[in-house]
Every structure is written in structure tokens, then in C-alpha cells.
C-alpha positions as CSV (number, residue, x, y, z in Angstrom):
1,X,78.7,-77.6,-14.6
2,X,77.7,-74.6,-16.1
3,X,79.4,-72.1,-14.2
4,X,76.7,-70.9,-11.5
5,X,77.2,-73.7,-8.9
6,X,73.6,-75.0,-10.0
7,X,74.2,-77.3,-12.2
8,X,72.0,-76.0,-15.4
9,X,68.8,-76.0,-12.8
10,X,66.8,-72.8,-12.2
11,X,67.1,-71.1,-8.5
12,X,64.0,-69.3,-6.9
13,X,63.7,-66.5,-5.0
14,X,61.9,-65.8,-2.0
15,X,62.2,-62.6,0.3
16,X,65.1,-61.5,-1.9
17,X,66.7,-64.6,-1.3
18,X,68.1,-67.0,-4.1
19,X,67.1,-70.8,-3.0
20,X,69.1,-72.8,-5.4
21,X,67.7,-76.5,-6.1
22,X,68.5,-78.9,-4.0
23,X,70.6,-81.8,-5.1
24,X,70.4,-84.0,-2.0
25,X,70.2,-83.7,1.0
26,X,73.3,-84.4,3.9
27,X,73.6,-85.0,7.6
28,X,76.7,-83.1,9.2
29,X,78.4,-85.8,11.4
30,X,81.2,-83.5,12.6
31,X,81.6,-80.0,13.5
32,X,82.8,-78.5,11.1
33,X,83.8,-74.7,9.7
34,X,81.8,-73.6,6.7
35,X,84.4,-72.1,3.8
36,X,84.1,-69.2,1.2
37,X,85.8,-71.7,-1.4
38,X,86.8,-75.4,-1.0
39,X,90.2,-74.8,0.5
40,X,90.9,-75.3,4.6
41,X,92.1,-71.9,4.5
42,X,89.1,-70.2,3.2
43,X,87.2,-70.4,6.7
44,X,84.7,-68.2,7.2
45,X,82.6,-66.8,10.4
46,X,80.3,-69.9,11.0
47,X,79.9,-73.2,11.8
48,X,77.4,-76.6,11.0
49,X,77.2,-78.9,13.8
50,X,76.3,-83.0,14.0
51,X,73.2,-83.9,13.4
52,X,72.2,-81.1,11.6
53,X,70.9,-81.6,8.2
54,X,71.2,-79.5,4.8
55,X,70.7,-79.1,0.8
56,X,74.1,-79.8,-1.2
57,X,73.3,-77.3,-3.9
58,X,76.8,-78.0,-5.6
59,X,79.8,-80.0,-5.7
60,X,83.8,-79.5,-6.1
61,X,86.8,-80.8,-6.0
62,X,89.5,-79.1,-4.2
63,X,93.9,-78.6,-5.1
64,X,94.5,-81.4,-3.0
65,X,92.1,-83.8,-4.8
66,X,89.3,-83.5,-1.4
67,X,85.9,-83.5,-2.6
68,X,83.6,-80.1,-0.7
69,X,79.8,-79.9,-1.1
70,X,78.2,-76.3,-1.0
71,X,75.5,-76.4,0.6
72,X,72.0,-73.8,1.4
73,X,72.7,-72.3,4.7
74,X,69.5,-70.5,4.4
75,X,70.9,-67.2,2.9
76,X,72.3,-65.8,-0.6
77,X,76.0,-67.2,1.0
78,X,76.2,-70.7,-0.5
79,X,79.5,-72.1,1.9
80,X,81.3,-75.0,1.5
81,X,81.9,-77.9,3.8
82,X,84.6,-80.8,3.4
83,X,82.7,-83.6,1.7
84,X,84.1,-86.5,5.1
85,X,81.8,-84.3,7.7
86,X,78.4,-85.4,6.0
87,X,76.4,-88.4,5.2
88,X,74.5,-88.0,2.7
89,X,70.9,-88.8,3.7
90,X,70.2,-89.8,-0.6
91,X,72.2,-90.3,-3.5
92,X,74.2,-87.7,-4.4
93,X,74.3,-86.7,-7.8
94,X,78.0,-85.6,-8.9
């Protein structure tokens, strides 16, 4: 990790926003709150629903020992998500 949630690989930007690269791709198969950090009390205003699909542009392990994947949500806000509300669609990397 080399401390920009990227993982040494170079983001893009288009219209001003920042489109990291994507490490693989993940299906949400429960609603779910997106999160500033990966911590159940970091909930922020928004929400991925089941059986929609995004990039997991990062990976981390929270206090508790849960894995979280951040993921693109479209924007320069890279959320988190609890790692047991996606399948991932391809191997993921870390």
C-alpha cells in the first residue's frame, strides 16, 4: 500500500474528477450504507443497493479484524462498504 488508497497505480482525471484504477470489479448483494472510513460508525449520506455493480479501488482491514473494500461511486468521494455485502464479479487482488 503506498498510502493513496491506489495501490502504487496512477489515477486519471476526467471533468475534474479523479478515477482511480479499478482493481476488480463487485456486485452489492445487500443494501448497504457507504462509510467515510471502514468502521460501522463512520456512515455517511448514501447508500449501494443489490444488484448494483462497482470498482473496488482499495482494500482495508478494519479494528475488529472485518475486511471493507472502497469502491468508485462515480465522484472524488471514494466510500467504503463492508467487504460480506459484495460478490466479487473477478478475483480480487489484496
Amino acid at each position: 500500500f503506498d498510502g493513496t488508497g491506489f495501490y502504487g497505480l496512477t489515477p486519471c482525471v476526467s471533468g475534474g474528477v479523479v478515477i482511480p484504477p479499478v482493481r476488480a470489479r463487485v456486485q452489492v448483494v445487500a443494501d448497504t450504507a457507504i462509510y467515510a472510513a471502514p468502521a460501522l460508525d463512520m456512515a455517511i449520506d448514501g447508500m449501494l443497493y443489490a444488484g448494483q455493480t462497482f470498482d473496488i479501488v482499495g482494500a482495508r482491514v478494519s479494528d475488529d479484524g472485518s475486511l471493507w473494500y472502497q469502491v468508485f461511486v462515480g465522484s472524488n468521494n471514494y466510500p467504503y462498504i463492508p467487504a460480506s455485502t459484495v460478490l466479487p464479479l473477478e478475483p480480487v487482488p489484496f
